[in-house]
C-alpha positions in Angstrom: 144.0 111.5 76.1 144.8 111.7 72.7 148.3 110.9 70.3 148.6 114.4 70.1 148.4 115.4 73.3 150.4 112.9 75.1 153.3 113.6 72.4 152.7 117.3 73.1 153.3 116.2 76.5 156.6 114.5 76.0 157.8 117.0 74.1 157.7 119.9 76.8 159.3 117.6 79.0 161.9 117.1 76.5 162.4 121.0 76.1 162.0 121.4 80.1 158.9 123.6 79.9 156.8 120.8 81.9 158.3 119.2 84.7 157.9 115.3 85.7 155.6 115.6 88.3 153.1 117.8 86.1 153.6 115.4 83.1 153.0 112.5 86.0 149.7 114.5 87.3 148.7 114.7 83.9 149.3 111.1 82.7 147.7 110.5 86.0 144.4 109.3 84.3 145.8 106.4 82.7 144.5 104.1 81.2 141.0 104.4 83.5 138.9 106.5 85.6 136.6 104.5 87.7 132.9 106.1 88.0 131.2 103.5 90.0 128.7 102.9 87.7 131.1 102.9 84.7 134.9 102.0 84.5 136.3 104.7 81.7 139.0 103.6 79.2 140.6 107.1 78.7 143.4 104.8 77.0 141.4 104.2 74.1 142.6 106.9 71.9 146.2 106.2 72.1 145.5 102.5 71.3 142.6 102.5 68.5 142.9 106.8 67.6 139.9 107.3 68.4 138.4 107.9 72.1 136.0 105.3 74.0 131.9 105.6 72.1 129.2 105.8 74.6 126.0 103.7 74.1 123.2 105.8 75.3 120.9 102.9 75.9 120.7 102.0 79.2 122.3 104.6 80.7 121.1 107.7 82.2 121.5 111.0 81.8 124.4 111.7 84.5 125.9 108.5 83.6 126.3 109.4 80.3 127.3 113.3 81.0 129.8 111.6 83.7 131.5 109.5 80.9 132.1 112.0 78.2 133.4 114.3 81.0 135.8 111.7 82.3 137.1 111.0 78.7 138.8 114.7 79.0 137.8 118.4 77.9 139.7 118.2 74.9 138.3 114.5 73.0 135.9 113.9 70.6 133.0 112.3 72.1 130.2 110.2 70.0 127.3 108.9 71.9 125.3 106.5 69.9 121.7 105.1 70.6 120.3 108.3 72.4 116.9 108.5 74.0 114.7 111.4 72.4 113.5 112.3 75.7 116.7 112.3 77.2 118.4 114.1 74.0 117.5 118.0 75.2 119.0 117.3 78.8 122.4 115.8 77.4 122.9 119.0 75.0 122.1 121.0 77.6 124.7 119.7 80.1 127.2 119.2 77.2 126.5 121.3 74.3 127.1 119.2 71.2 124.6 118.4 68.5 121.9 115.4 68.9 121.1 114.2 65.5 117.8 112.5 65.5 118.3 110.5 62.3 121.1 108.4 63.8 120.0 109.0 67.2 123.1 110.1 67.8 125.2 112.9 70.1 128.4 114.3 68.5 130.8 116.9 70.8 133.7 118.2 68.6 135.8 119.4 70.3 138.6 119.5 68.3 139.3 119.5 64.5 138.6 116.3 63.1 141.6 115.2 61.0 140.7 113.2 57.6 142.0 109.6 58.0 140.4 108.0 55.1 142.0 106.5 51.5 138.7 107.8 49.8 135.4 107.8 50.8 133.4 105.0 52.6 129.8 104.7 50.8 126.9 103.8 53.1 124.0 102.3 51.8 120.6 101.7 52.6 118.2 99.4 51.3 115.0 101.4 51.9 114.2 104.3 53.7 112.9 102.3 57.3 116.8 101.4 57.2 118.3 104.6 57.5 118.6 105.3 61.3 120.8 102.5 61.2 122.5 103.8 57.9 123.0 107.3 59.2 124.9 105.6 63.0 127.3 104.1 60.4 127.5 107.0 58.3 128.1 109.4 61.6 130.2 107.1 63.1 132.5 107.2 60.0 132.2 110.6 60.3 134.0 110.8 63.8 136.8 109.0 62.8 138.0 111.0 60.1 136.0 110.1 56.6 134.6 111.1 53.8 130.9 109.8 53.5 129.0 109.0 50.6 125.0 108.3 51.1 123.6 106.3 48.9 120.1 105.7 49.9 116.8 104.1 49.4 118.3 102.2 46.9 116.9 98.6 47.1 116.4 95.4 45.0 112.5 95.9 44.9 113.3 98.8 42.1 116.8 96.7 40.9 117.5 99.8 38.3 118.2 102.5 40.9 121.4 100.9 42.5 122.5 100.1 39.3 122.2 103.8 38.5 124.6 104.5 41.3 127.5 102.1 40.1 129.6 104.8 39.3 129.8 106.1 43.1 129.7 102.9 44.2 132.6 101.8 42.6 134.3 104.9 43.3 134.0 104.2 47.2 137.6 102.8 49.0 135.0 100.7 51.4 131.0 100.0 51.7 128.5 99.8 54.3 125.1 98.3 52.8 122.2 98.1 55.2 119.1 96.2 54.7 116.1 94.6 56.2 113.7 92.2 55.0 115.3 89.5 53.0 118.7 90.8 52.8 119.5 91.0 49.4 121.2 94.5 48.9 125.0 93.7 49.9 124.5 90.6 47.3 124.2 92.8 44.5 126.2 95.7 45.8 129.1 93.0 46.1 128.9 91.9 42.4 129.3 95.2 41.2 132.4 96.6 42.9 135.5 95.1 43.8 136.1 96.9 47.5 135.3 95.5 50.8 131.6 95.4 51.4 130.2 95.2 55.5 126.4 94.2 55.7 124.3 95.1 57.9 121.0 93.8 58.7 118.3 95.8 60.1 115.1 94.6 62.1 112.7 96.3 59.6 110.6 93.4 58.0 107.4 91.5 58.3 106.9 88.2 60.8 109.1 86.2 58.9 112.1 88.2 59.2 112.5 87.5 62.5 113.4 90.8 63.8 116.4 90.7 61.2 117.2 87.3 61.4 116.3 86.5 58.0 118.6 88.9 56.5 121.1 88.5 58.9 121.3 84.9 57.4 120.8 85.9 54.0 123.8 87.9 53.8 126.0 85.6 55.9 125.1 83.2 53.0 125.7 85.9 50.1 127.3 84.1 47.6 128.9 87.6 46.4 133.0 87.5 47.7 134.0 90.1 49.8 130.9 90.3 52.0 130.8 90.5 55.5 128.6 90.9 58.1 128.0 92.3 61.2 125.0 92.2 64.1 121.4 92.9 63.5 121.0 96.8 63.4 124.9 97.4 64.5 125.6 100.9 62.4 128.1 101.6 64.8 130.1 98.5 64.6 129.6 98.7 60.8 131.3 102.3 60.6 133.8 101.6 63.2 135.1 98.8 60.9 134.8 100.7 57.5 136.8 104.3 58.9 139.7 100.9 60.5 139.9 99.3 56.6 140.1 102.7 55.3 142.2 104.8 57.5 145.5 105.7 55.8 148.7 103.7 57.2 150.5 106.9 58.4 147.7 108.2 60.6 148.3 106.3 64.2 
């Protein structure tokens, strides 16, 4: 249940066109519904404005078409991390559109309403890093922002990020995703003067570690303003950008 809805709600009461019981029936869903295999937090949205993400992985296909149907007919659903095999099956059962890119499943359902200062810039290092840069970039999306791609941009060719300064600098917050060593957010930092969130991907040789070397190497950037989240975490990544950017009057 979103803002909008539950102040619709209290507003017929208010004007006696919805009695209590009805509003009760319909709060009745508060703050959980209980699935058995999942415990739903259809509160979400009137806390954080935005409803409860799924994460495909893991889940099956009737879990997952269980949860976006518990969180109401009217919310805006994201499911991140979705299967390929299983994408097909979930659009079936609940229309939407499966993005491959950011292996992602987005059901509007309603207008999304713009709740950014400006626009949040995501960045990626090379082009191996862009399913992780396009689940940021989508997930900003959701909550209300304008998005900037800035791509294939990375240290090994220094001159083409420093082409992009000017949109860059023109961004209210940046997401900069990298593999390998990690040195992308570095030099993204010095050049602007917003919040930057770093993101390290997995994509590297042996000695990256799965991402651990550039997970290190930007939780050691000597560049202010950095921070970092998990290895290959778009979602968190664009979760955090569309809170720093989201206009004060928008609940």
């Amino acid at each position: 249940m979103s803002p909008d809805a539950v102040k619709k709600l209290l507003e017929d009461v208010q004007a006696g066109t919805v009695g209590i019981a009805a509003a009760l029936e319909a709060l009745r869903g508060l703050p959980f519904v209980e699935l058995g295999h999942s415990t739903v937090d259809t509160h979400r949205a009137l806390r954080q404005g935005f409803p409860e993400v799924i994460f495909g992985l893991g889940k099956t296909v009737a879990q997952i078409v269980e949860v976006a149907r518990a969180l109401g007919p009217e919310a805006n659903v994201l499911v991140t991390r979705v299967r390929p095999e299983a994408a097909a099956e979930l659009t079936a059962a609940l229309g939407g559109v499966h993005d491959e890119a950011s292996r992602t499943l987005r059901l509007v359902r309603r207008p999304i309403v713009p709740r950014g200062r400006g626009p949040v810039a995501v960045v990626s290092a090379g082009t191996s890093d862009q399913p992780v840069a396009e689940e940021a970039a989508v997930t900003a999306e959701m909550l209300g922002n304008e998005v900037d791609r800035i791509y294939d941009v990375g240290v090994a060719g220094i001159h083409r990020v420093l082409h992009k300064t000017e949109r860059l600098r023109r961004a209210t917050v940046l997401v900069v995703v990298a593999g390998m060593e990690g040195a992308l957010p570095s030099v993204v930092g010095g050049l602007v003067g917003k919040p930057v969130i770093a993101v390290p991907t997995s994509i590297g040789y042996g000695a990256s570690f799965g991402g651990i070397a550039a997970l290190l190497g930007m939780l050691n950037s000597c560049a202010s303003g950095v921070t970092v989240v998990n290895i290959d975490n778009g979602f968190g990544a664009g979760y955090a950008a569309a809170l720093i950017n989201r206009r004060e009057e928008v609940a």
